[in-house]
C-alpha positions as CSV (number, residue, x, y, z in Angstrom):
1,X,-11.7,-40.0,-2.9
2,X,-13.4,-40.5,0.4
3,X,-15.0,-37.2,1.8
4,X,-13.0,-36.1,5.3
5,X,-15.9,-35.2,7.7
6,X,-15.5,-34.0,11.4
7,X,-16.9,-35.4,14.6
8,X,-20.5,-35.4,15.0
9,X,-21.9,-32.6,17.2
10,X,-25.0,-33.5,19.2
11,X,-26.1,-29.6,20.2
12,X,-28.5,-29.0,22.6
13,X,-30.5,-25.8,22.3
14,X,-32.3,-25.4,26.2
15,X,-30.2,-27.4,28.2
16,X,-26.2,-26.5,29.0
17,X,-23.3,-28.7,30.0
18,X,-22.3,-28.5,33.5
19,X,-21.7,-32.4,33.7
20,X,-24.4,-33.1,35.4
21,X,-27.1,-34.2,33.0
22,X,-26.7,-37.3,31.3
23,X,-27.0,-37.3,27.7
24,X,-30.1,-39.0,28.2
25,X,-31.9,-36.0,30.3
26,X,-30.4,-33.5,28.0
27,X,-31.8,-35.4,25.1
28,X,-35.2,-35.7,27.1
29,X,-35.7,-32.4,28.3
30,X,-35.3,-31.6,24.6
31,X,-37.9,-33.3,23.1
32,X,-40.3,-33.4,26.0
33,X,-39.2,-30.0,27.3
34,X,-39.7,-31.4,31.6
35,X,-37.5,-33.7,33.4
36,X,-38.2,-35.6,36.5
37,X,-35.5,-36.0,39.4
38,X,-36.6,-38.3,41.8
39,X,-36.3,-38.5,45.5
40,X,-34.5,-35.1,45.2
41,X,-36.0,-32.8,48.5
42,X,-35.6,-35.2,51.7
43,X,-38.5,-35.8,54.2
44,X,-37.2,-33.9,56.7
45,X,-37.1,-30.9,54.7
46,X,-40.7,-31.5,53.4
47,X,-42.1,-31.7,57.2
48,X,-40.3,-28.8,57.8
49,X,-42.0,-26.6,54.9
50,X,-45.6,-28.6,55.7
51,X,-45.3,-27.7,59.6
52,X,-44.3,-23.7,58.4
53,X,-47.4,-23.6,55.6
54,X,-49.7,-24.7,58.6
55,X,-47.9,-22.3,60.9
56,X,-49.0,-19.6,58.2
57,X,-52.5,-20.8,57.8
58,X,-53.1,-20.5,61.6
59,X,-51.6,-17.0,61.2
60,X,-48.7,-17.6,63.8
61,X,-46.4,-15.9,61.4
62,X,-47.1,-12.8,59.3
63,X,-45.2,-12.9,56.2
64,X,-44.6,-9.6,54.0
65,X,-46.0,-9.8,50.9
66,X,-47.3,-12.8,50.9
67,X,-50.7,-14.0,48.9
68,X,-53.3,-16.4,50.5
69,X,-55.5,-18.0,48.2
70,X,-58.3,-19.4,49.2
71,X,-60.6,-21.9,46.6
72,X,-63.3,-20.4,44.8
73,X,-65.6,-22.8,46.1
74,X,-64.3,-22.5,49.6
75,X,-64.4,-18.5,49.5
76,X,-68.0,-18.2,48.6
77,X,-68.8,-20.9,51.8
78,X,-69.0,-20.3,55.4
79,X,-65.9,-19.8,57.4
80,X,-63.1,-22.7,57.0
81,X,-60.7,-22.6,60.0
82,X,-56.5,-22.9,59.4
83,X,-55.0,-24.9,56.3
84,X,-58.1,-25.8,55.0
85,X,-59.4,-22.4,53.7
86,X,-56.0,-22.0,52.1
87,X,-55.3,-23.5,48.2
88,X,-52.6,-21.6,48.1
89,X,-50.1,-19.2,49.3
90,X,-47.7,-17.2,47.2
91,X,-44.7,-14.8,47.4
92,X,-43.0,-16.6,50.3
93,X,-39.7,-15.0,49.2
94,X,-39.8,-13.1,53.0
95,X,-40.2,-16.4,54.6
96,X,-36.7,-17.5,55.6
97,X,-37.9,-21.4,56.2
98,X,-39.9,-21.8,52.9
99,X,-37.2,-19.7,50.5
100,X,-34.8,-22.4,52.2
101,X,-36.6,-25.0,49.7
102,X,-35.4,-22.3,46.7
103,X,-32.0,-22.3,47.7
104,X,-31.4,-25.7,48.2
105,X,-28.0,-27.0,46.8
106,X,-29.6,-30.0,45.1
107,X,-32.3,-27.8,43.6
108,X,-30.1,-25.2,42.3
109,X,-27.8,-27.6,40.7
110,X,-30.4,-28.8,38.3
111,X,-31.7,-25.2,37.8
112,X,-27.9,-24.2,36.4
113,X,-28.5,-26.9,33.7
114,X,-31.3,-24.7,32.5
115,X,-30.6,-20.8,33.3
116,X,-26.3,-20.7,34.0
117,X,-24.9,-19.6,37.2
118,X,-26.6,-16.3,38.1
119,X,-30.0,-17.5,39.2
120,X,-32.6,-15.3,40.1
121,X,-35.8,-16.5,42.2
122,X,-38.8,-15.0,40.6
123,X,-41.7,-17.0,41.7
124,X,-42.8,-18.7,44.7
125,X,-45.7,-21.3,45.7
126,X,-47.3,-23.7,48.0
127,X,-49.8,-25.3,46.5
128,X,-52.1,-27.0,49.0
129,X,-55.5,-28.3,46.4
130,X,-58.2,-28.9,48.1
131,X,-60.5,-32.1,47.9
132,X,-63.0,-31.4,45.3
133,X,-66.5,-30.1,46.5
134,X,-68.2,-32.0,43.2
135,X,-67.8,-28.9,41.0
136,X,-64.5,-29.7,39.9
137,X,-63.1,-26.4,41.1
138,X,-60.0,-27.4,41.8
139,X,-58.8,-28.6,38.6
140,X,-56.0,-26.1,37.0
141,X,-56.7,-25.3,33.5
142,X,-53.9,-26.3,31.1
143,X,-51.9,-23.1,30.7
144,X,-48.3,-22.0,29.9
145,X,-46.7,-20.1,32.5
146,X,-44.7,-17.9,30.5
147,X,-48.2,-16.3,30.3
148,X,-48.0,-14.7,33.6
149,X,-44.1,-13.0,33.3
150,X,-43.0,-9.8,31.6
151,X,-39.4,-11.4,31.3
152,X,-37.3,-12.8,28.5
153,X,-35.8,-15.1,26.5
154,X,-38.4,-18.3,27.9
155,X,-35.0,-20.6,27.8
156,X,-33.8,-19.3,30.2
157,X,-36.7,-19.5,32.7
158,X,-37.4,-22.8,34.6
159,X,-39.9,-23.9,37.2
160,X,-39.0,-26.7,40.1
161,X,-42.0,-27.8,41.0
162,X,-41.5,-30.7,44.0
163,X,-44.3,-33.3,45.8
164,X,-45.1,-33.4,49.1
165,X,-46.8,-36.9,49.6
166,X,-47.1,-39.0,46.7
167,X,-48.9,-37.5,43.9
168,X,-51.1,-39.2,41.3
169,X,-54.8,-39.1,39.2
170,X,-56.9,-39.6,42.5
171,X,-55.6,-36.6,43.9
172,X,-54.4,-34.2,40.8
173,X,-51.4,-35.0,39.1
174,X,-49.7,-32.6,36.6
175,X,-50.7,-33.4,33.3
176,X,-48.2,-31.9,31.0
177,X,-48.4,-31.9,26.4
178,X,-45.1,-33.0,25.7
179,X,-43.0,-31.1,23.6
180,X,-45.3,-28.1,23.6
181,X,-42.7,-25.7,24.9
182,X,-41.9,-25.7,21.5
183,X,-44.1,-23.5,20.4
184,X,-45.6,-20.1,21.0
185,X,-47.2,-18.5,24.0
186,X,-50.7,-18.5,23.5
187,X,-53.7,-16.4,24.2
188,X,-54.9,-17.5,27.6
189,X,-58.5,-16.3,29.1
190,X,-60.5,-18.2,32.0
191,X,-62.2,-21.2,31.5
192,X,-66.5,-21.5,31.1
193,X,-66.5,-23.5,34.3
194,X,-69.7,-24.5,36.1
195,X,-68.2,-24.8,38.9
196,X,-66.6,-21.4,38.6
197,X,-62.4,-20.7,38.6
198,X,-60.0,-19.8,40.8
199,X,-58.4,-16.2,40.6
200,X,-55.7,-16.0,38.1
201,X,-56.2,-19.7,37.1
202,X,-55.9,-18.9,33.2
203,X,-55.9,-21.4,30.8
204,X,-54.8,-21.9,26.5
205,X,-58.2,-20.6,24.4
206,X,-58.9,-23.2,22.3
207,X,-56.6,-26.0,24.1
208,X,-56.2,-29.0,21.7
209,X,-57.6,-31.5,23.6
210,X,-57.0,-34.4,21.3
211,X,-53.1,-33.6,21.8
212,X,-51.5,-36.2,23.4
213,X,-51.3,-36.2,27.3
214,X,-49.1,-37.2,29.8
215,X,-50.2,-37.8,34.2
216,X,-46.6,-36.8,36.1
217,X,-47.5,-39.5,38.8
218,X,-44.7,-38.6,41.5
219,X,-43.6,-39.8,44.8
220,X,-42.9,-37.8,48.4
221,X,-40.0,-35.7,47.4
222,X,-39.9,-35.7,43.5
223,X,-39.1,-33.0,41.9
224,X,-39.9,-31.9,37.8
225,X,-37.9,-28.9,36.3
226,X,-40.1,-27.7,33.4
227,X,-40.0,-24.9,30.5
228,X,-42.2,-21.6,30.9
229,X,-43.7,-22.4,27.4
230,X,-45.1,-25.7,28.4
231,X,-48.6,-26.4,28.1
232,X,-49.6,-28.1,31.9
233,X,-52.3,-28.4,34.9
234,X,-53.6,-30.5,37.0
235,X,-56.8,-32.5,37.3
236,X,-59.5,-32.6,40.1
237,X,-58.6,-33.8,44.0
238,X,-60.9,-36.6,44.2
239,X,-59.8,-37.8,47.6
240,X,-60.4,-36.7,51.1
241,X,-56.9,-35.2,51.9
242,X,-55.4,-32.0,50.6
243,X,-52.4,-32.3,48.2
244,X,-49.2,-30.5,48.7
245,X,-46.1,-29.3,46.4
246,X,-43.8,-26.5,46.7
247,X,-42.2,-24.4,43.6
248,X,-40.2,-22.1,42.4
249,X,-39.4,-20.1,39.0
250,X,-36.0,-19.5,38.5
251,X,-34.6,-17.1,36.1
252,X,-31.3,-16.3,34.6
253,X,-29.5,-13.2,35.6
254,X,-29.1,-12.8,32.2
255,X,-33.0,-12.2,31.3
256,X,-34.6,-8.5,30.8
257,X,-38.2,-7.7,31.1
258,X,-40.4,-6.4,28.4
259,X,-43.6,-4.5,28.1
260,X,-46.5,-6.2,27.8
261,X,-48.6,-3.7,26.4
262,X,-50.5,-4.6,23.0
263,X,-49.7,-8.0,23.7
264,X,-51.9,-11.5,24.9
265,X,-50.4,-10.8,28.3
266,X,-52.0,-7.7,28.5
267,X,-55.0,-9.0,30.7
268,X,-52.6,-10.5,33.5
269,X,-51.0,-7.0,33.8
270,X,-54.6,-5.3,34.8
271,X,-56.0,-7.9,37.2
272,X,-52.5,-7.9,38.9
273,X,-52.8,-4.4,39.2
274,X,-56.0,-5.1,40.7
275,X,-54.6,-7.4,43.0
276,X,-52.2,-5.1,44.3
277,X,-54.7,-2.4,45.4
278,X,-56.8,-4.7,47.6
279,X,-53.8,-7.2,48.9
280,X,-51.3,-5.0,49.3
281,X,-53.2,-1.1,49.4
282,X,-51.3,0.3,46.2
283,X,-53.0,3.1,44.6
284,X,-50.8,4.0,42.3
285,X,-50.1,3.3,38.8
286,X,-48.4,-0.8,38.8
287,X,-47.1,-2.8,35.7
288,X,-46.5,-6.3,35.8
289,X,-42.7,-5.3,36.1
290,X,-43.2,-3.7,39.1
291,X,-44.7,-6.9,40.8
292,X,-42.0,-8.7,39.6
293,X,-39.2,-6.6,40.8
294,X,-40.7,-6.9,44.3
295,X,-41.2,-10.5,44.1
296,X,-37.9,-11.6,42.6
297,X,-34.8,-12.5,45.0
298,X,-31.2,-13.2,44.1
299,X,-30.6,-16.6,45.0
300,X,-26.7,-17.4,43.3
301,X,-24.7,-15.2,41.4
302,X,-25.2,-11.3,39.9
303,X,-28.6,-9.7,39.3
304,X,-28.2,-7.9,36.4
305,X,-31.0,-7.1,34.7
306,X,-34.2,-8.3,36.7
């Protein structure tokens, strides 16, 4: 007698079923644990978040709360004038044109494959790397960013990361290990570098560097939605321009925070607490929940627990 057996069910453990995946992404961002969505942010909404970064830079706006970084090789130079002395800003949540970027519809579509419908914004960035002075300072070390946040579960966290201009090897692509997010969040300190590292620029002790590899060469627009636990940076800018993406980390409603005392995150929670004293004047006691809290902004949906 022939054994009766059911339908085959093809379950998918980090991605969910809104119908707007293909079985193809789903099945991708599985194994690989990224997916790239191209031509998603238009031009004219790029020129409009370059023109408001270079309105920040030449201080025309004042922002609350947000961070400007500056490169380690830059900061210990003579004065740099406007975007040039900037690497970075973060925190932008206050800026009503750059938030625009984390609320776009097409964005936020994707990000409901990954965290449901109550999305929180957690974390915001402009990433502007710099040519590289010949010390290879502006390389990112490969990292996890699940590091850096005092919220849970990981799968339902996910980071939007979009290009600016076209992004490749000559001017520091994101190298991502596929499949990584698979595993554990591991001890991260800062790299030996010559050349010296940029503030908060952790990377994975003891990173595997036979693993296999892969250069996220992207074009003006393109946008990669990738897990927390993914191990990822970027390589030197070897050209003469400065390279430009904008990202946010998106969070489900449903997530909670945690303490990250006794843990391998402990070391993020005191140097953030550092940061807050001199940015931002805060004497008193600060946890990495704290900075969150302020940081995090409801962008569809309930906020629950965050």
């Amino acid at each position: 007698m022939e054994a009766c057996s059911g339908p085959v069910v093809n379950r998918m453990s980090y991605t969910l079923d809104n119908n707007l995946l293909t079985p193809a992404q789903r099945h991708f961002y599985e194994e690989n644990g990224y997916l790239v969505i191209k031509n998603l942010v238009s031009d004219e909404d790029i020129e409009r978040f370059r023109d408001e970064f270079e309105r920040i830079c030449r201080r025309d706006v004042k922002v609350p709360g947000l961070l400007i970084m500056r490169d380690v090789s830059i900061a210990k130079s003579e004065f740099v004038p406007d975007e040039k002395a900037v690497m970075k800003i973060q925190d932008f949540q206050e800026d009503d044109e750059l938030f625009r970027y984390c609320t776009l519809p097409q964005i936020i579509k994707y990000v409901e494959c990954f965290t449901g419908p109550d999305i929180l914004a957690m974390h915001t960035m402009l990433i502007n790397k710099p040519p590289d002075p010949g010390k290879k300072s502006s390389r990112h070390p490969m990292h996890q960013d699940l590091h850096f946040f005092p919220f849970r579960p990981a799968d339902l966290i996910v980071c939007a990361w979009t290009a600016m201009e076209k992004i490749d090897r000559s001017n520091g692509c994101l190298v991502v290990l596929p499949g990584t997010y698979k595993g554990s969040l591991k001890q991260h300190d800062y790299p030996e570098w010559e050349g010296g590292v940029n503030k908060l620029y952790h990377g994975v002790r003891d990173c595997d560097k036979s693993a296999p590899r892969l250069h996220l060469a992207m074009e003006k627009g393109d946008t990669v939605f990738f897990h927390p636990l993914l191990i990822h940076g970027s390589g030197m800018n070897r050209t003469d321009g400065f390279r430009k993406a904008i990202a946010c980390h998106y969070a489900s409603g449903d997530c909670h925070y945690i303490d990250v005392k006794g843990t391998t995150q402990e070391n993020v929670e005191r140097e953030v607490a550092e940061i807050a004293k001199t940015e931002y004047d805060i004497h008193s006691p600060v946890i990495l929940k704290d900075i969150w809290a302020f940081r995090s902004r409801l962008v569809k949906g309930e906020r629950r627990n965050l």
